[in-house]
C-alpha positions in Angstrom: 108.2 148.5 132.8 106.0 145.4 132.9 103.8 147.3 130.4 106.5 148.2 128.1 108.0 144.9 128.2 105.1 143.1 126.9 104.0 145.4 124.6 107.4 144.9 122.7 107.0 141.2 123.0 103.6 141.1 121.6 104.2 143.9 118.8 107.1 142.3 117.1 105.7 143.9 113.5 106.5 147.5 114.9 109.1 147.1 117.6 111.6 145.3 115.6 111.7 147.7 112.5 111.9 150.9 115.0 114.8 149.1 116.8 116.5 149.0 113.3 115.8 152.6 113.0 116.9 153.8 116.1 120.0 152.0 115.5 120.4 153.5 111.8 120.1 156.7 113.5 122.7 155.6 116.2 125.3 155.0 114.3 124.6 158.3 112.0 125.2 160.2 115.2 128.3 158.8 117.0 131.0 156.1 116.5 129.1 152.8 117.8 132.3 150.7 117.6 132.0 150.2 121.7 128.7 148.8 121.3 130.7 145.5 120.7 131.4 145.4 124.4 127.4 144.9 124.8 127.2 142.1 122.7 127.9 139.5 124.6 125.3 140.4 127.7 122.7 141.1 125.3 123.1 137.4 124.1 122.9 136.1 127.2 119.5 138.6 128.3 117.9 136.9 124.6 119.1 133.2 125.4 118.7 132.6 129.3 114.9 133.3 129.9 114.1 131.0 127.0 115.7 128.5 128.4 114.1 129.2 132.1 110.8 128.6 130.4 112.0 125.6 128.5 111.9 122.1 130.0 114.6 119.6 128.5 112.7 116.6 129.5 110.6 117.1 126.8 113.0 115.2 124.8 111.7 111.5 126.1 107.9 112.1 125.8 107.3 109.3 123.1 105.0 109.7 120.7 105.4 111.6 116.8 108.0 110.1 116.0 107.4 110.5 112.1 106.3 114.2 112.6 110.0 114.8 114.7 111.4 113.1 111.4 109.9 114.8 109.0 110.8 118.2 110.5 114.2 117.6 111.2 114.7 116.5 107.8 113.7 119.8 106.4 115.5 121.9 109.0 118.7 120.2 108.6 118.5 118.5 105.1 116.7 120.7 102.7 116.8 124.0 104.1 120.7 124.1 104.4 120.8 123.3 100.6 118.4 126.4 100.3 120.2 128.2 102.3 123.3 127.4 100.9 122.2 127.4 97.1 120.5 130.8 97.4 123.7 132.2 98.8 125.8 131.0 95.5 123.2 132.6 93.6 122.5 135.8 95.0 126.4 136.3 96.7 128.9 134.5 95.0 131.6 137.1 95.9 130.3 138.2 99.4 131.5 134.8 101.7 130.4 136.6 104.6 126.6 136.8 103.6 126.6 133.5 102.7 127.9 132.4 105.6 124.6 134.4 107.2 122.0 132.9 105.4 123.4 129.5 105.7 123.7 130.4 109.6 119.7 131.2 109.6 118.8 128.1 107.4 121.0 125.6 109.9 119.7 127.1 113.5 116.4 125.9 113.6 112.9 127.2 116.0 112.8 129.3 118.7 110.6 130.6 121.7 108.6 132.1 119.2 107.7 128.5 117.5 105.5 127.7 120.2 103.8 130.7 120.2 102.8 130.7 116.8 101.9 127.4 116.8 99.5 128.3 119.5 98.1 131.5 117.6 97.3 129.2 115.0 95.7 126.6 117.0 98.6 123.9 116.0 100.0 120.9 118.2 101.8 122.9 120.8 103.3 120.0 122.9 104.8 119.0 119.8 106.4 122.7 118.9 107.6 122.7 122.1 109.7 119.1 121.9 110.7 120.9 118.2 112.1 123.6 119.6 114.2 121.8 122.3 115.2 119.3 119.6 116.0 122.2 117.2 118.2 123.9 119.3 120.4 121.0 120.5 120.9 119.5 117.0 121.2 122.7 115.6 123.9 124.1 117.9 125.9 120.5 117.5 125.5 120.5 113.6 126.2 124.3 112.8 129.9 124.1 113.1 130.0 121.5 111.4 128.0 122.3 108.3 129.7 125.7 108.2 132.9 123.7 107.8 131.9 121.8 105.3 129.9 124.0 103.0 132.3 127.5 103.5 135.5 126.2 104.9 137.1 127.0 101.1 135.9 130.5 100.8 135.7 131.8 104.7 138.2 130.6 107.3 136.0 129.0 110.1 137.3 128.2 113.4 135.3 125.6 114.6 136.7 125.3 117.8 136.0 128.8 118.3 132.4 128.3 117.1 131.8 125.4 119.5 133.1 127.4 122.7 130.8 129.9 121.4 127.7 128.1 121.1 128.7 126.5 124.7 128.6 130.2 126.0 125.3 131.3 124.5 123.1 128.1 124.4 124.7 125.1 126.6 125.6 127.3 129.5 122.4 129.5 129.1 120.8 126.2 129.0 122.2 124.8 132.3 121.5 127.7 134.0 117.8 128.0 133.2 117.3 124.3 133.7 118.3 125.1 137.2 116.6 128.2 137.9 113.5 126.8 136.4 113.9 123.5 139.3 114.6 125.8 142.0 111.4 128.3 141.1 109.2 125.4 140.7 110.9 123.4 143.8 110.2 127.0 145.4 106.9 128.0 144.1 105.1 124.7 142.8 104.7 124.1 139.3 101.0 125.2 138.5 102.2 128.8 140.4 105.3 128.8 138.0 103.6 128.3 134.8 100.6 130.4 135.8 102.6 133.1 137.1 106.1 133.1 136.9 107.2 131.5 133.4 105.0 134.0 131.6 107.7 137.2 133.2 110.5 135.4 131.5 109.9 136.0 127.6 109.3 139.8 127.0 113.2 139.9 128.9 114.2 137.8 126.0 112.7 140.1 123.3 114.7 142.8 124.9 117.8 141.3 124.4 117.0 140.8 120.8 115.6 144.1 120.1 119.1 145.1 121.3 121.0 142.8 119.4 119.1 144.0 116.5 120.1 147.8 117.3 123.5 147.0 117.8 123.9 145.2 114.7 121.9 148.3 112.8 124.6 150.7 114.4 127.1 149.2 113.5 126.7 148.8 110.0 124.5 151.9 109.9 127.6 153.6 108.0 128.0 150.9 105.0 123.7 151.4 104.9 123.5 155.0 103.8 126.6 155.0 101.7 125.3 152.2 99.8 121.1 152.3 100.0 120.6 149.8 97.9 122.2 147.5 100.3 118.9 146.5 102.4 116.8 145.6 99.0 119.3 143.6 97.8 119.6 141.2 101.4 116.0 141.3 101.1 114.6 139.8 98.2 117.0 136.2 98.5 115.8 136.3 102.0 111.9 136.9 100.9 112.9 134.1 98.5 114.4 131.5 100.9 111.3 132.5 103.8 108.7 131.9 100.9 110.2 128.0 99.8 110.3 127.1 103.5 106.2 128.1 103.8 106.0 126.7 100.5 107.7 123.1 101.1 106.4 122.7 104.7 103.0 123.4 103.9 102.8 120.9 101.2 104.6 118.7 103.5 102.3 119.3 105.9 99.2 118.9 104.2 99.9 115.7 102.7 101.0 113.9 105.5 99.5 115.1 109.1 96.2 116.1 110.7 96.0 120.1 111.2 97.7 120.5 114.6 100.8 118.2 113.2 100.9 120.0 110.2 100.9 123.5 112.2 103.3 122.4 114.5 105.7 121.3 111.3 105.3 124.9 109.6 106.2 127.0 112.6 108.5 124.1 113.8 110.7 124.4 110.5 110.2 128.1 109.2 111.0 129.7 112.5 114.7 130.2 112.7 116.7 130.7 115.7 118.1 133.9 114.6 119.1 135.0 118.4 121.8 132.4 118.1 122.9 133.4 114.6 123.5 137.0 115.2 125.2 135.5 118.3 127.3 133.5 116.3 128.1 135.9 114.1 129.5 139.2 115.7 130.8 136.5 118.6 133.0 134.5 116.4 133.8 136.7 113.1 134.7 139.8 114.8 134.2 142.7 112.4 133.8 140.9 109.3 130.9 139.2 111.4 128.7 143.1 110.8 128.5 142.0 107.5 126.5 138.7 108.0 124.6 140.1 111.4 122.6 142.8 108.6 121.6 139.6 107.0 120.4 138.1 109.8 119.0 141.5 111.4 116.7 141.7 108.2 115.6 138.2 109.1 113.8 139.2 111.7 111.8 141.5 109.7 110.9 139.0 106.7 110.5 136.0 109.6 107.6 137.7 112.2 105.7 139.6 108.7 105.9 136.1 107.3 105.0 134.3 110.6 101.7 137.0 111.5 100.3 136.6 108.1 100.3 133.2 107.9 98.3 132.7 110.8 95.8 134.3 109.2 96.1 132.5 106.3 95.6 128.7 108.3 92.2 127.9 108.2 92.1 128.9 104.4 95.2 126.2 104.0 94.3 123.6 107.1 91.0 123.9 107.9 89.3 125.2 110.8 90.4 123.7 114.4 87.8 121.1 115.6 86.6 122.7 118.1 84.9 125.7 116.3 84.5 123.8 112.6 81.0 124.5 112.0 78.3 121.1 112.0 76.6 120.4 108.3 73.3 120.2 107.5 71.4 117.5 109.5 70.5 114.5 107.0 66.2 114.1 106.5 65.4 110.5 108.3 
């Protein structure tokens, strides 16, 4: 199982697109309408071992204070208005899509912008206070924004939305906290981050994986009626991943040393989409298939978009200290 488990986690490129396709073919063969009733537990299997492995206190380390800025002023300043503009120009007349990408431009980082940030040899203690920052102002925010920006067009029940985002992150949230004191209390902290945190992520991926095959079956019906559907999600969200590389790299570059300017990218490109689709099919019922596609296709765009860019940062940043290569000695 262990095997299985972490080859999912570390092959996102493949298992994610054959978890669309198995639910594609899902829904083909049988009515998937009871797959509803699994929504809610799969949340919770995607949202409770990240927050075992995350550590709240993170939150009062000092320090980068201008690089904490700077992020959170892309993720919940200019990538809203992305999200937002993108949606008026690609789905004018389909609320519910818009409602998706502005959902995936206002949820910010996720387990997986630490990891990244490590792949690419970035600032990883400062991903990791991105991420718990993310989330919290993210969760607060989202109801808010949605609100504000699609209150006119889509009815938004923001009470609803808040008990909702209590469920899947706050509660989650509390509960890993103190799972993650009692395991270390238990097992001391080096065993529980040598040993024991490490079990708790390739869980989380499952959940996903399932959310994602849910949210395929279900709308598996609309897909091959209509197969121009998935092209036509895709390029705006091609279009919205590419300006947030675009911006944050700039951003990045002009104003932070390599690791900060790592940590930045993955800290504001990464979007918590676990939460979205949460969101999504939790509060909007059925019309809430419509905008989990959306979001399901995310994943696809985010982790290609993600992989290759790793490869791409020592072009962009430089190579990490540690293995940039001495010049020439200077003749004495």
């Amino acid at each position: 199982m262990w095997t299985v488990l972490n080859w999912l986690q570390k092959n996102l490129v493949w298992s994610i697109p054959l978890a669309m396709l198995a639910g594609l073919g899902f829904g083909q063969l049988t009515d998937p309408a009871f797959l509803r009733n699994a929504i809610l537990p799969l949340t919770f299997l995607m949202v409770y071992p990240m927050m075992v492995t995350m550590n709240v206190r993170d939150l009062l380390k000092p320090g980068s204070g201008r690089l904490h800025g700077v992020t959170q002023g892309i993720n919940f300043i200019l990538m809203p208005a992305i999200g937002y503009g993108v949606g008026l120009l690609f789905f004018a007349d389909q609320p519910m899509v818009r409602l998706a990408l502005l959902l995936t431009s206002l949820l910010p980082t996720s387990g997986m912008t630490i990891s990244w940030t490590g792949f690419a040899k970035g600032n990883v203690p400062a991903a990791v206070k991105m991420t718990v920052v993310g989330l919290i102002a993210g969760s607060l925010l989202a109801p808010v924004y949605l609100k504000a920006l699609l209150g006119a067009v889509v009815e938004i029940p923001v009470l609803q939305v808040f008990l909702q985002i209590a469920l899947i992150v706050f509660l989650p949230l509390a509960l890993g906290t103190i799972t993650q004191r009692w395991l270390v209390g238990r097992h001391g902290e080096a065993r529980f981050n040598q040993q024991i945190k490490p079990k708790f992520p390739p869980f989380s991926t499952l959940g996903v994986l399932g959310i994602v095959f849910v949210s395929m079956a279900l709308k598996s019906q609309d897909i091959f009626a209509n197969p121009a559907l998935l092209p036509g999600l895709l390029l705006p969200l091609v279009l919205v991943y590419a300006l947030n590389f675009a911006i944050s790299t700039v951003v990045g570059k002009a104003l932070f040393p390599r690791g900060d300017a790592i940590a930045l990218v993955y800290g504001t490109v990464m979007r918590n989409l676990s939460i979205a689709l949460a969101i999504a099919m939790g509060v909007f019922g059925t019309q809430g298939a419509d905008a989990a596609l959306l979001i399901a296709l995310a994943y696809i765009v985010q982790v290609q978009a993600a992989a290759w860019y790793v490869k791409l940062t020592d072009r962009l940043f430089g190579p990490p200290p540690a293995t940039a290569k001495p010049g020439p000695a200077k003749a004495t």
